[in-house]
SEVO-570136 format. One record per atom (N, C-alpha, C, CB): residue number from 0; atom name; x negated, y negated, z. Coordinates in Angstrom, 3 decimals, padded with zeros to 6 digits. Each point is the difference from the previous one (the first is absolute). Glycine has a CB too. Layout:
N
REC     k    a          X          Y          Z
REC   NUM   CA          X          Y          Z
...
//
This chain:
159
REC     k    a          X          Y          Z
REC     0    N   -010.515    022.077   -005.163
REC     0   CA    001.297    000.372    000.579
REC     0    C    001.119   -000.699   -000.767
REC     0   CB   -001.057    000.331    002.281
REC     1    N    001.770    000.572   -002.595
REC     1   CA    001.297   -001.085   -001.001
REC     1    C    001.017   -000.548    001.133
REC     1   CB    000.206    001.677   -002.541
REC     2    N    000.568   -002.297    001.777
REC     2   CA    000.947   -001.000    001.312
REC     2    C    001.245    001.032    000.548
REC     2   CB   -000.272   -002.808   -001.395
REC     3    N    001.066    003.399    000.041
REC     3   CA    000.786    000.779    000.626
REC     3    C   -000.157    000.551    001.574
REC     3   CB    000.174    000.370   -002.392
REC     4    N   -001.617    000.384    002.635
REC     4   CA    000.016    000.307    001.026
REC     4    C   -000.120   -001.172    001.425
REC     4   CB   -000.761    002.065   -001.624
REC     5    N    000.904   -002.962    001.234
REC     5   CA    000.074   -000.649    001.058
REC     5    C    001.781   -000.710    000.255
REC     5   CB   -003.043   -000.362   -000.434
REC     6    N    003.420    000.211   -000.682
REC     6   CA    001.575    000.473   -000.059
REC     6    C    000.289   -001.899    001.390
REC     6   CB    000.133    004.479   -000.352
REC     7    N    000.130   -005.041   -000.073
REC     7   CA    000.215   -001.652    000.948
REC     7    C    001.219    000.531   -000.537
REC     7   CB   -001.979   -002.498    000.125
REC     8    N    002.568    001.798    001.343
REC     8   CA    001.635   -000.523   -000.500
REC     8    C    000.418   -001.467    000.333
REC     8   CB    000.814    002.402    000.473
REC     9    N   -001.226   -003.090    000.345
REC     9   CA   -000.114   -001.289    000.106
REC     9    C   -001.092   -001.149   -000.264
REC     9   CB    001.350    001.122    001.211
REC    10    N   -001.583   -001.521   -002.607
REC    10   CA   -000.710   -001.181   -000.512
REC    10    C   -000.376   -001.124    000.088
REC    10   CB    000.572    000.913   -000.633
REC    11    N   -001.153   -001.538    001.655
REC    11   CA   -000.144   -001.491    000.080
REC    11    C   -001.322   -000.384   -000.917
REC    11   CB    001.140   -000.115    002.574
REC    12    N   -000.169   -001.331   -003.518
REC    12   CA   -001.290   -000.918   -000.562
REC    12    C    000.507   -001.375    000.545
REC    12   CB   -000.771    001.353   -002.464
REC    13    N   -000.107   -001.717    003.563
REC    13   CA    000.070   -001.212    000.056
REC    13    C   -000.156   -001.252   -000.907
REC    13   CB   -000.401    001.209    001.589
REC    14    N    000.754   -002.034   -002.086
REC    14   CA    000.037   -001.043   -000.992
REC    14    C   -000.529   -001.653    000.368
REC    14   CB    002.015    001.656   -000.773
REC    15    N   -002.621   -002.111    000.470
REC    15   CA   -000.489   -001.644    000.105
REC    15    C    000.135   -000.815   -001.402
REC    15   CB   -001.879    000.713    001.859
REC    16    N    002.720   -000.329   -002.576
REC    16   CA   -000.072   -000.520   -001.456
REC    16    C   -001.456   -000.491   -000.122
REC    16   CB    002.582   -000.769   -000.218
REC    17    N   -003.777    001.221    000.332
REC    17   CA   -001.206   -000.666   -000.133
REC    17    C   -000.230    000.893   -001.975
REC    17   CB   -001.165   -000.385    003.683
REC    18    N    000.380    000.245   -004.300
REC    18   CA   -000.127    000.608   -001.398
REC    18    C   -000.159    001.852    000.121
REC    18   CB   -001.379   -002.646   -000.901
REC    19    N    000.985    002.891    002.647
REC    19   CA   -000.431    001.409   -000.275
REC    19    C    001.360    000.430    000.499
REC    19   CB   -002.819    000.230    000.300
REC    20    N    003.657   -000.718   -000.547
REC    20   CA    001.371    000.592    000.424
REC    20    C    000.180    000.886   -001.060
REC    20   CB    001.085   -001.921    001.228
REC    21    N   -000.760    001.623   -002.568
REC    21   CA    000.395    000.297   -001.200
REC    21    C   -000.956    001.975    000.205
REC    21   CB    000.281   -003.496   -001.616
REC    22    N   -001.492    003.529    001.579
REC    22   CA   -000.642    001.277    000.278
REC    22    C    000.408    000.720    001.301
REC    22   CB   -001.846   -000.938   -001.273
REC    23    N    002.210    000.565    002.209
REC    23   CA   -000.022    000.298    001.281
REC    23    C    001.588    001.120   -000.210
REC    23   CB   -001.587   -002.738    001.341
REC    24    N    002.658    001.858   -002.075
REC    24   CA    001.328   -000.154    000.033
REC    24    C    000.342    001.652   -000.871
REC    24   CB    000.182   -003.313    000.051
REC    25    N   -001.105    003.185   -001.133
REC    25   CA   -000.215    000.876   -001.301
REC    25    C   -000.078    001.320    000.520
REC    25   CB   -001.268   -001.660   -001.416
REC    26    N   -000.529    002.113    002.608
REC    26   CA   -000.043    000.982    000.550
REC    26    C    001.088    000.558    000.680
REC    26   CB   -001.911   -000.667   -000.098
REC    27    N    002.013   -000.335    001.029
REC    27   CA    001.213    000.251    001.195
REC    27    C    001.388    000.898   -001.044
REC    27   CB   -000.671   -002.945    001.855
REC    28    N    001.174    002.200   -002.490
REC    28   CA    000.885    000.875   -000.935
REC    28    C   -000.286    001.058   -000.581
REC    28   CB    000.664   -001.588   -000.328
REC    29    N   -002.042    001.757   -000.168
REC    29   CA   -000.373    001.367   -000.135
REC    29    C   -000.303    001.183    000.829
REC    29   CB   -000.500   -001.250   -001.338
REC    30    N    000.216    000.604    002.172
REC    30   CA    000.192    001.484    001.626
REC    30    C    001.584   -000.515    000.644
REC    30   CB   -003.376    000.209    001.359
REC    31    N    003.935   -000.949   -001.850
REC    31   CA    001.556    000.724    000.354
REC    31    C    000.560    000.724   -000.811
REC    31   CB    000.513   -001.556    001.030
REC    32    N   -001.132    001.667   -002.400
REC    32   CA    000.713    000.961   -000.850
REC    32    C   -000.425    001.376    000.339
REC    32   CB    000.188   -001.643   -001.814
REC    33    N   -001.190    001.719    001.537
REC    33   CA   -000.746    001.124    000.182
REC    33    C    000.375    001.053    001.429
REC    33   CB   -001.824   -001.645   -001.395
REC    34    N    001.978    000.929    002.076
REC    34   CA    000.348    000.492    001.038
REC    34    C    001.987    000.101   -000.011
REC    34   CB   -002.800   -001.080    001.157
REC    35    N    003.389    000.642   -001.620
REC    35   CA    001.820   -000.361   -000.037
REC    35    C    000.352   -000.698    001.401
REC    35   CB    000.801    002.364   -001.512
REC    36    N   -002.378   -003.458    001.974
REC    36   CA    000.439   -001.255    001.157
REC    36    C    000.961   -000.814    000.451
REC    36   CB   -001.449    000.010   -000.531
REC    37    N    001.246   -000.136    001.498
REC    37   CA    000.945   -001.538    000.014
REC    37    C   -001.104   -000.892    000.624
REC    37   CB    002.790    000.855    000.527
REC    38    N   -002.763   -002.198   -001.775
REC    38   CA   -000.774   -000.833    000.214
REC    38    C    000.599   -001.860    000.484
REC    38   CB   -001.359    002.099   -001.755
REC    39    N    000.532   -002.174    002.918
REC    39   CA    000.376   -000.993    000.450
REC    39    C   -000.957   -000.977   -000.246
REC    39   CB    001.290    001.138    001.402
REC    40    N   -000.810   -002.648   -002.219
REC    40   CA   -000.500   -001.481   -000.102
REC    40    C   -000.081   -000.537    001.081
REC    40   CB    000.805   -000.334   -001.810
REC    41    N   -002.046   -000.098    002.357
REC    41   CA   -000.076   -000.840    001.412
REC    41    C   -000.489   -001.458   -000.941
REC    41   CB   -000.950    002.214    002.427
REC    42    N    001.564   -003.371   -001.517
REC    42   CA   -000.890   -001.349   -000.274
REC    42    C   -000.022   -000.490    000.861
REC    42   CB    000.283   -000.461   -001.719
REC    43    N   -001.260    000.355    002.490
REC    43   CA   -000.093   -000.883    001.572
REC    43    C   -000.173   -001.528   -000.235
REC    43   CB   -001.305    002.025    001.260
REC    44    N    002.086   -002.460   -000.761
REC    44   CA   -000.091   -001.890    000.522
REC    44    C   -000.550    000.002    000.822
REC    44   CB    001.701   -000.953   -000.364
REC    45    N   -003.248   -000.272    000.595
REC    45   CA    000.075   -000.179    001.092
REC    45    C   -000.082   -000.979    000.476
REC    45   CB   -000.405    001.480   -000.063
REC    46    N    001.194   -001.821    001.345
REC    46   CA    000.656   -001.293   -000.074
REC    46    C   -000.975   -000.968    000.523
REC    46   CB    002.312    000.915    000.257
REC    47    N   -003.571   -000.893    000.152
REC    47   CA   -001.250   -000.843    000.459
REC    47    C   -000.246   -000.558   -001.642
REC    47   CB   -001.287    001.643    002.506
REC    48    N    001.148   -001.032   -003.521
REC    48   CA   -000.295   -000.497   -001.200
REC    48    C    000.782   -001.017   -000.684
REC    48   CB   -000.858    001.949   -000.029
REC    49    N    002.301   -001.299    000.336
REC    49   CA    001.007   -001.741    000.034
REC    49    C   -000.322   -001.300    000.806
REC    49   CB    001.860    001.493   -000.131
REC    50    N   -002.479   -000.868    001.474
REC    50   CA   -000.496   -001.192    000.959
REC    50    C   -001.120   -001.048   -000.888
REC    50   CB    000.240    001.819    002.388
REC    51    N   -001.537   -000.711   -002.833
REC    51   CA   -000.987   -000.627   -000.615
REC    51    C    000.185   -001.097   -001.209
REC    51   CB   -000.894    002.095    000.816
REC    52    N    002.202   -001.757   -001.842
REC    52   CA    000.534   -000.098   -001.272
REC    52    C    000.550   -001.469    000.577
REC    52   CB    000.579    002.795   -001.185
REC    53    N    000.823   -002.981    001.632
REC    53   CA    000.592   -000.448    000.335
REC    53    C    000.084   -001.403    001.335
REC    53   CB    000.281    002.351   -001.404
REC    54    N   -001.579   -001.856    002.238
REC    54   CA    000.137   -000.870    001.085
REC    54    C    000.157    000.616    001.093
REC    54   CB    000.780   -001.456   -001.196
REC    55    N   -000.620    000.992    002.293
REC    55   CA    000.423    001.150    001.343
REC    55    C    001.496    000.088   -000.237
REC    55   CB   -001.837   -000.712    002.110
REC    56    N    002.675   -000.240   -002.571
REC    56   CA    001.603    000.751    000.097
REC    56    C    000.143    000.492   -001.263
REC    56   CB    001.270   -001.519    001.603
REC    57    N   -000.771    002.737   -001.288
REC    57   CA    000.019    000.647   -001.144
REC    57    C    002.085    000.190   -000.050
REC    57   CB   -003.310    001.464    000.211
REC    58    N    004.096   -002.289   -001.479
REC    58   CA    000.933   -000.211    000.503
REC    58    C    001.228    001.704   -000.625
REC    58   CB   -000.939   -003.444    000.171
REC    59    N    002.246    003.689    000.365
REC    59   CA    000.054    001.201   -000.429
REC    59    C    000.468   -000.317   -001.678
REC    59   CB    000.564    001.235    002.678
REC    60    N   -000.396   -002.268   -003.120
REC    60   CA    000.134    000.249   -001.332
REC    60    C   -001.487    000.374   -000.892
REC    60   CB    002.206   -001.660    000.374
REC    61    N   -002.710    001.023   -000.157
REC    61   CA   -002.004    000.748   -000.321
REC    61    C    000.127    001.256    000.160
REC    61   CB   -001.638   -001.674    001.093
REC    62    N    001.558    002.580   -000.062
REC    62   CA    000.209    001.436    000.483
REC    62    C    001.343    000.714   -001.292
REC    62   CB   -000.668   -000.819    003.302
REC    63    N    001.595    000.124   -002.781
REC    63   CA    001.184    000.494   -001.088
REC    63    C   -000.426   -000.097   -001.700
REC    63   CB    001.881   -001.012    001.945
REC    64    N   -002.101    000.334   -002.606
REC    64   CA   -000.474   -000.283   -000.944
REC    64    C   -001.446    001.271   -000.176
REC    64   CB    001.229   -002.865    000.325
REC    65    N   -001.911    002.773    000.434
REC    65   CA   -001.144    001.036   -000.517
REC    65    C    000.210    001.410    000.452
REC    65   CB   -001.672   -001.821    000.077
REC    66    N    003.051    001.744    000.998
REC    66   CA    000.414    001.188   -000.169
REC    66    C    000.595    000.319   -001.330
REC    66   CB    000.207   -000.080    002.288
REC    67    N    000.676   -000.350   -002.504
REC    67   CA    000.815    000.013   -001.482
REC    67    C   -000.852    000.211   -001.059
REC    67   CB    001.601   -001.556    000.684
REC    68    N   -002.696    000.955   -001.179
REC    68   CA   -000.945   -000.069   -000.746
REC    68    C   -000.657    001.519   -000.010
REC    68   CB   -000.186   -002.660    000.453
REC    69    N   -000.401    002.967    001.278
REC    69   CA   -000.459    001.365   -000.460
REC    69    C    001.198    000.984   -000.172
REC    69   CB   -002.232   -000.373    001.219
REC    70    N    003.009    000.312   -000.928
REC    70   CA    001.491    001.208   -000.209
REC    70    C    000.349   -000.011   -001.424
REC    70   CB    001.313   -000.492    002.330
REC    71    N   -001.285   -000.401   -003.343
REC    71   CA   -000.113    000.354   -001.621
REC    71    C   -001.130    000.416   -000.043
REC    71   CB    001.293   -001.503   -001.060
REC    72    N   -002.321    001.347    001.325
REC    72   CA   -001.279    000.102   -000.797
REC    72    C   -000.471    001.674    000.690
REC    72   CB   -000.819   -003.255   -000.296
REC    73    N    001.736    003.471    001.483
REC    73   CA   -000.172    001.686    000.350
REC    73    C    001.211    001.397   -001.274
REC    73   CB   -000.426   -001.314    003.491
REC    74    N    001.741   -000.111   -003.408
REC    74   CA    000.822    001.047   -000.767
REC    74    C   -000.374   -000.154   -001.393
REC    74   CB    001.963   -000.003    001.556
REC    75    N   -003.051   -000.787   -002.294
REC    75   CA   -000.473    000.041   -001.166
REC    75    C   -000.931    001.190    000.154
REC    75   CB    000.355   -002.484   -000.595
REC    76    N   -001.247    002.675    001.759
REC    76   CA   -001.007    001.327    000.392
REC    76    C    000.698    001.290   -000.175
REC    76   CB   -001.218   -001.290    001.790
REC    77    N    002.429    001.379   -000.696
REC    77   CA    000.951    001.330   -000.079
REC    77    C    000.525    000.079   -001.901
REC    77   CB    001.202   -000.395    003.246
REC    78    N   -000.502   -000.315   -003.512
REC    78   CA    000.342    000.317   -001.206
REC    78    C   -001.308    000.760   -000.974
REC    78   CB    001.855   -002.102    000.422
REC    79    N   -002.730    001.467   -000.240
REC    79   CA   -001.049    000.406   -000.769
REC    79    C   -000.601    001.259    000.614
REC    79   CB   -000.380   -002.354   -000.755
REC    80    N    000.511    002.988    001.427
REC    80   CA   -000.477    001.249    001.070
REC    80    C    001.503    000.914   -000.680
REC    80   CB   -001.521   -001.448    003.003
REC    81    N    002.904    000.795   -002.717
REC    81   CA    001.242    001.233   -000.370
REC    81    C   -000.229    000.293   -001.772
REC    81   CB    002.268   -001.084    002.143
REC    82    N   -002.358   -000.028   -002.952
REC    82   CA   -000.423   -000.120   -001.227
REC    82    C   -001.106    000.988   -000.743
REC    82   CB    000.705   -002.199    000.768
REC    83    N   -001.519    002.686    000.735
REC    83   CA   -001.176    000.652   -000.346
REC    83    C    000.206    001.319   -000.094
REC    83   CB   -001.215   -001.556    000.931
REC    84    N    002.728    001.684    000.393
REC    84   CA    000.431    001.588   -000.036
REC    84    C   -000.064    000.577    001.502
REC    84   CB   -001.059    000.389   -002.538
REC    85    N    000.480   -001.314    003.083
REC    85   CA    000.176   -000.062    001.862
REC    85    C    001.322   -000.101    000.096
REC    85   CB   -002.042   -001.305    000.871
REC    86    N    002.439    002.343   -000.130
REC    86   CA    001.490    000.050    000.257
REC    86    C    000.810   -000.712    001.220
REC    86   CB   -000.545    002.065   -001.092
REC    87    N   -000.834   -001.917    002.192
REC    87   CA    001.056   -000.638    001.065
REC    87    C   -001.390   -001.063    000.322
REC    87   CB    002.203    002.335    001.279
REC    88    N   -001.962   -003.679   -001.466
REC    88   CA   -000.730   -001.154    000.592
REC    88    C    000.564   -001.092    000.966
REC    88   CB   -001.010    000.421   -001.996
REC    89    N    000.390   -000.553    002.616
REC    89   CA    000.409   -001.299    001.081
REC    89    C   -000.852   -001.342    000.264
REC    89   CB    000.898    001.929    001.172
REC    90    N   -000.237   -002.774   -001.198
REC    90   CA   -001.009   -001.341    000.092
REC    90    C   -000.079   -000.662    001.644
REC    90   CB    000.797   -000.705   -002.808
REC    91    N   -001.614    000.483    003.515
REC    91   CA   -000.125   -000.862    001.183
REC    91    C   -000.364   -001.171    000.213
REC    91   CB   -000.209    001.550    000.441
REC    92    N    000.019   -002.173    000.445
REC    92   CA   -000.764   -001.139    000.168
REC    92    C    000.182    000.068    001.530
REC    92   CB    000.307   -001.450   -002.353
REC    93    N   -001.424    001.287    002.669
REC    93   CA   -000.507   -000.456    001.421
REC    93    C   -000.799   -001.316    000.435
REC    93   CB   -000.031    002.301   -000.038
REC    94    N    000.509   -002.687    001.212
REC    94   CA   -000.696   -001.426    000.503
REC    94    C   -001.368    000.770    000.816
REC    94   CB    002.617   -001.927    000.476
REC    95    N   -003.529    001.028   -000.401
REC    95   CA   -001.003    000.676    000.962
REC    95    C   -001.439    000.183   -000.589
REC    95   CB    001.982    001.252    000.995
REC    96    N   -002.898   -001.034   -000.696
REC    96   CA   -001.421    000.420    000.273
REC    96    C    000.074    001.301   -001.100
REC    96   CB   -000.444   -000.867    002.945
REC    97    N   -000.029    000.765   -003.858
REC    97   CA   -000.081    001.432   -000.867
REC    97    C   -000.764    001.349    000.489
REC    97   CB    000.041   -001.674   -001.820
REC    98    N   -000.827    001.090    002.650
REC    98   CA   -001.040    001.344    000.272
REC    98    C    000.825    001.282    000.927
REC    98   CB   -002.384   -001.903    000.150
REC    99    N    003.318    001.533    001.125
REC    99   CA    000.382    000.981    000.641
REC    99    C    001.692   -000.125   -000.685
REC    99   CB   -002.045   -000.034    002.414
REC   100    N    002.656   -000.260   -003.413
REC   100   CA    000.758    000.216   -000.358
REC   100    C   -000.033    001.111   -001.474
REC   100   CB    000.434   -002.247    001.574
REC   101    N   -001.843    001.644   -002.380
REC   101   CA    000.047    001.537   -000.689
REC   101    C   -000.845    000.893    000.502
REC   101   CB    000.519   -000.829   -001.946
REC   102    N   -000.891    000.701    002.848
REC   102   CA   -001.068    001.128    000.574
REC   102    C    001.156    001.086    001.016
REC   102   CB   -002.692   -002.051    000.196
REC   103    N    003.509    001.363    000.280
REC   103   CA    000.062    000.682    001.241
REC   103    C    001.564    000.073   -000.001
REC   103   CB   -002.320   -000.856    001.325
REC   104    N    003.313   -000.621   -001.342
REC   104   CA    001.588   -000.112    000.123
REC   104    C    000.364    000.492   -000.920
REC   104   CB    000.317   -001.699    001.009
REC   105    N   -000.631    001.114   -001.809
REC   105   CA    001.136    000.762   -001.389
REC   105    C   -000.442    001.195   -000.252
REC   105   CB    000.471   -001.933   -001.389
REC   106    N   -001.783    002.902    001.162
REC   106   CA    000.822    001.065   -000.129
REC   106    C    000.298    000.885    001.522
REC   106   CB   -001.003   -000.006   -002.658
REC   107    N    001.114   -000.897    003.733
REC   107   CA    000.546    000.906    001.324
REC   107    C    001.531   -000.070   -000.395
REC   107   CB   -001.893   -000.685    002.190
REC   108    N    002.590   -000.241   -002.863
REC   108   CA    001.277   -000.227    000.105
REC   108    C    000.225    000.864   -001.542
REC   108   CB    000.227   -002.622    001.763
REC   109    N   -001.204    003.139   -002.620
REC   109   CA    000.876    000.025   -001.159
REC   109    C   -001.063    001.224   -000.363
REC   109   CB    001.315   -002.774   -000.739
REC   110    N   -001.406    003.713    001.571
REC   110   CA   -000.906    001.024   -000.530
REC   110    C   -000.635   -000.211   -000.867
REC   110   CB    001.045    001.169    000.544
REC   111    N   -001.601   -001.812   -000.620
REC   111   CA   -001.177   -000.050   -000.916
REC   111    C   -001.106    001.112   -000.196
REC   111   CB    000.436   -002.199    000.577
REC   112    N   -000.945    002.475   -001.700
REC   112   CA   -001.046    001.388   -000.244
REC   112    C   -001.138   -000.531   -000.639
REC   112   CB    001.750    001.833   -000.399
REC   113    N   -001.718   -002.958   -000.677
REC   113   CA   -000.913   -000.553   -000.553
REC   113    C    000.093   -001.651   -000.463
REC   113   CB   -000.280    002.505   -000.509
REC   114    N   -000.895   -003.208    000.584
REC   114   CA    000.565   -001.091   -000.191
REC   114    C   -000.997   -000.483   -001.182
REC   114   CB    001.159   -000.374    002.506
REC   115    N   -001.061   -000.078   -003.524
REC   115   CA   -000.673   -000.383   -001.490
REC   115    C   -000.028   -001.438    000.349
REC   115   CB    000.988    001.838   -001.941
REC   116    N   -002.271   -001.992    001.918
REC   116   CA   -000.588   -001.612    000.237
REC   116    C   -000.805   -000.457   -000.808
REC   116   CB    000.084    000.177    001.978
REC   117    N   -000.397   -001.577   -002.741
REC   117   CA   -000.943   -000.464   -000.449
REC   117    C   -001.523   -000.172    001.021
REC   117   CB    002.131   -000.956   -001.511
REC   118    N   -003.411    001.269    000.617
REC   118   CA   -001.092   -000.418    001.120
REC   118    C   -000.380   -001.342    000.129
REC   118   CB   -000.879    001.997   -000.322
REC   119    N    001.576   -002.603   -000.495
REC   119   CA   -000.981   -001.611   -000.100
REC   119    C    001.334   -000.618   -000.987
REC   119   CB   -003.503    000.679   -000.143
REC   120    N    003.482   -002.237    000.576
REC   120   CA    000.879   -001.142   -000.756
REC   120    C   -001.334   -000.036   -000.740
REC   120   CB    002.079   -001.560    001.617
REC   121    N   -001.621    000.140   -002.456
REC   121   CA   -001.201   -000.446   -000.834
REC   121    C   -000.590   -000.792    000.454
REC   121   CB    000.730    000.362   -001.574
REC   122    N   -000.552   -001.169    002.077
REC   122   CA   -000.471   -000.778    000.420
REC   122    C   -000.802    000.166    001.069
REC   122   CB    001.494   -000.795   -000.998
REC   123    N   -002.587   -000.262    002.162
REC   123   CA   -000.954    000.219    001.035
REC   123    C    001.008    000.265    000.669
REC   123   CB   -002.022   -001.264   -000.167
REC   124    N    002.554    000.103    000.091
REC   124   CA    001.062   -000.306    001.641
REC   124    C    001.038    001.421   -000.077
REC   124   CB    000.350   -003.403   -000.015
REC   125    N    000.327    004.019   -001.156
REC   125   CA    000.765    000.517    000.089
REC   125    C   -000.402    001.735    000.310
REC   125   CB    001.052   -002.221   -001.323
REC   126    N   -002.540    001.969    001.067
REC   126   CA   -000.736    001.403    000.120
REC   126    C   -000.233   -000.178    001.601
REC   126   CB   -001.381    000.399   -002.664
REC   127    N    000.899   -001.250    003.022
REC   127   CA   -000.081   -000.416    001.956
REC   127    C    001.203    000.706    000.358
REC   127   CB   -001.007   -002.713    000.301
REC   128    N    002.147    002.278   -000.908
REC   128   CA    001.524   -000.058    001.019
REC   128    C    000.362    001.536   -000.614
REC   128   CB    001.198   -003.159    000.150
REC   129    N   -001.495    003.579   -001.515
REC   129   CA    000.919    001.470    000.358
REC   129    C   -000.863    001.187    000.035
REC   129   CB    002.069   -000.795   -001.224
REC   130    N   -003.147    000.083    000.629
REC   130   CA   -001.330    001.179    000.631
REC   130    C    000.141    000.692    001.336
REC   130   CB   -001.636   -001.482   -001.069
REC   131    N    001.581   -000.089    001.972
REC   131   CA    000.205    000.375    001.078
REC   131    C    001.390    001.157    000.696
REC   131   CB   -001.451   -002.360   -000.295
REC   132    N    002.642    001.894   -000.544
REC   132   CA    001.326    000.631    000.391
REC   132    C   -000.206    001.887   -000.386
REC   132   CB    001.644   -002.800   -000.717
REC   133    N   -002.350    002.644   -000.119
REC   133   CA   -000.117    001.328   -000.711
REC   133    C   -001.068    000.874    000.641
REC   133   CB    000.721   -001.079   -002.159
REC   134    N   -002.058    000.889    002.594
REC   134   CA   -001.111    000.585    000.846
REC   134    C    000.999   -000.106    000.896
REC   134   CB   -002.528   -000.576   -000.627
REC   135    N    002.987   -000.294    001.635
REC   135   CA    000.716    000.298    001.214
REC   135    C    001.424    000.835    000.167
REC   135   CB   -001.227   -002.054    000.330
REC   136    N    001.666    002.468   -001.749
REC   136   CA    001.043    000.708   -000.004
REC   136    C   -000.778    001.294   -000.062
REC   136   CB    001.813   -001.631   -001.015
REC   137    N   -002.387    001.910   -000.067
REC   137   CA   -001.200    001.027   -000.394
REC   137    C   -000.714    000.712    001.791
REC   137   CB   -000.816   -001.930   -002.911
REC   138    N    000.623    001.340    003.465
REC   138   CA   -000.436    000.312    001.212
REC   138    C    001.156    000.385    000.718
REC   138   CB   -001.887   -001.416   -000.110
REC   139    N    002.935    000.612    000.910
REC   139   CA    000.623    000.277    001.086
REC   139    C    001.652    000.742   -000.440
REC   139   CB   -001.651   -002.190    001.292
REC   140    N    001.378    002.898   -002.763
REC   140   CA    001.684    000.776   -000.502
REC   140    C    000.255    000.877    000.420
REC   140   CB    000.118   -000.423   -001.678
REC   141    N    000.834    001.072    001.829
REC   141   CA   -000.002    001.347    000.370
REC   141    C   -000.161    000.965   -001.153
REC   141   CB    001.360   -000.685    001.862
REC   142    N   -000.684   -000.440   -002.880
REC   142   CA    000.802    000.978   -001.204
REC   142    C   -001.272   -000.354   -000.950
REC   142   CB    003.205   -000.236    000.221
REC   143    N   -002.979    001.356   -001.622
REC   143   CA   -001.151   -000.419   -000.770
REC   143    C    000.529   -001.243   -001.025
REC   143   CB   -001.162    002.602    000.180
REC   144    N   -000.847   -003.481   -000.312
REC   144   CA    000.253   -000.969   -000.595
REC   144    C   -000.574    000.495   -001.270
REC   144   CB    000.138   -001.699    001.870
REC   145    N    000.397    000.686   -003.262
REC   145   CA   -000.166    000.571   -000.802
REC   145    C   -000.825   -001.759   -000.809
REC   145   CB    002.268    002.729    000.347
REC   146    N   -003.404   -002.932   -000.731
REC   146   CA   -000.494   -001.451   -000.488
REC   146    C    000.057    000.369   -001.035
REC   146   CB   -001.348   -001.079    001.376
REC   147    N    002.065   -000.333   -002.113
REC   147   CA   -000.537    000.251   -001.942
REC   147    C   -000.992   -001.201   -000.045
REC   147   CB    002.590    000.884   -001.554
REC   148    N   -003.288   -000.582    000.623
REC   148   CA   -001.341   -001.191   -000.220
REC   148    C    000.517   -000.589   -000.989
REC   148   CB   -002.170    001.071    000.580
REC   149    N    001.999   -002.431   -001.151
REC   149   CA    000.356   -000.620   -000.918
REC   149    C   -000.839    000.555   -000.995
REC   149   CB    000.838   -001.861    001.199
REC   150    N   -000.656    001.325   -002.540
REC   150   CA   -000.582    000.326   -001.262
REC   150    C   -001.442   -000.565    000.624
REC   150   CB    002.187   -000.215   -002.145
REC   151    N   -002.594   -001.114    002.440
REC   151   CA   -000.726   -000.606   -000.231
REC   151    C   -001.145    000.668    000.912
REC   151   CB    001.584   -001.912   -000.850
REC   152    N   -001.173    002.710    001.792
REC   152   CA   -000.721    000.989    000.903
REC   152    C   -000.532    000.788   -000.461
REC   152   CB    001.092   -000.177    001.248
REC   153    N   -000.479    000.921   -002.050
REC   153   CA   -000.284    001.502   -000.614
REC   153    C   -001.291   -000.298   -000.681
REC   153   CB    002.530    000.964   -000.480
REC   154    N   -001.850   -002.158   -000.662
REC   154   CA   -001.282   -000.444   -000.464
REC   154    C   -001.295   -000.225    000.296
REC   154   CB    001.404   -000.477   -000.553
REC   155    N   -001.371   -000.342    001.985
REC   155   CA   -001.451   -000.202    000.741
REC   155    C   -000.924    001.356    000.359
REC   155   CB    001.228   -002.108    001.124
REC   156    N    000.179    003.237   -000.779
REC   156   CA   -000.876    000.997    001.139
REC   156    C   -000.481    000.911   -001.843
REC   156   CB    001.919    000.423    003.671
REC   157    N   -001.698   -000.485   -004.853
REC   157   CA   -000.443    000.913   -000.678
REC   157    C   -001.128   -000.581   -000.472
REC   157   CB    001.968    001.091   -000.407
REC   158    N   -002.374   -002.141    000.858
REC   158   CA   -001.208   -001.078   -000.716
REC   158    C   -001.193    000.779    000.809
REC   158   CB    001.335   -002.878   -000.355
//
C-alpha cells in the first residue's frame, strides 16, 4: 500500500535526544513530506527524573535550565525538519509520564493521525524505559503508530 493513500495530516515524533532520535526525526520528516503534513516535535520532561537526578527538591532553576536546554535542542530539530522542506513544524514540551501523553493527550489535543517512534534506546536501561513507552503507545493509540528500527536492528533481524 503506498502512503499517499493514507494521506496524515497531523505528525507526531516524539523526541528523547537518546541516539535513535537522529533516525526517528529523519522518517518522521519524510511522511510529512510525502503527505504535505504538519509535523509536531514533542519532548516530554519528566519531572520524577529530576527528583531521582537531583535529590527530592527539585529547585525551579534546575526545571528552568533543562527546560531551556530542551527548547534549543527542539528548535535545532524544527530547523532541521523546515530545512528538509516540512513546511509547517511545531516544537512542544510537556511535563509528565510519557506513556498517556503520547498515546492518548497530545494527539486528543492536536489531531494527531500518526505518530513515528523509535523501538528501542541503546542502551538496557534505555530500551526498559522507551521500549516500554512505545509497546504501550503501540497498544493503547487511537491513531496509527509508525516504529523505525535503528540500523543496528535491521542488521540483527537480516542475520
Amino acid at each position: 500500500m503506498n502512503m499517499q493513500e493514507q494521506n496524515y495530516q497531523n505528525v507526531l515524533v516524539p523526541v528523547d535526544g537518546s541516539a535513535v532520535t537522529e533516525n526517528v526525526l529523519q522518517r518522521a520528516i519524510e511522511v510529512a513530506k510525502v503527505n504535505n503534513a504538519h509535523l509536531d516535535i514533542l519532548n516530554i520532561l519528566e519531572v520524577n527524573q529530576f527528583n531521582q537526578t537531583y535529590g527530592s527538591a527539585v529547585s525551579g532553576d534546575v526545571v528552568f535550565k533543562l527546560t531551556e536546554n530542551t527548547e534549543n535542542k527542539l528548535k535545532e530539530l524544527k530547523k532541521q525538519a523546515e530545512d528538509a522542506g516540512v513546511k509547517d513544524v511545531d516544537i512542544h514540551i510537556r511535563f509528565g509520564n510519557p506513556k498517556p501523553i503520547i498515546a492518548r493527550e497530545f494527539p486528543t489535543d492536536h489531531n494527531t493521525d500518526v505518530i513515528v517512534m523509535g523501538s528501542t534506546g541503546l542502551s538496557a536501561v534505555e530500551r526498559l524505559i522507551i521500549g516500554s513507552v512505545t509497546s504501550y503507545v503501540t497498544r493503547t493509540s487511537k491513531c496509527d503508530v509508525l516504529i523505525v528500527r535503528s540500523k543496528n536492528q535491521k542488521k540483527q533481524a537480516s542475520k
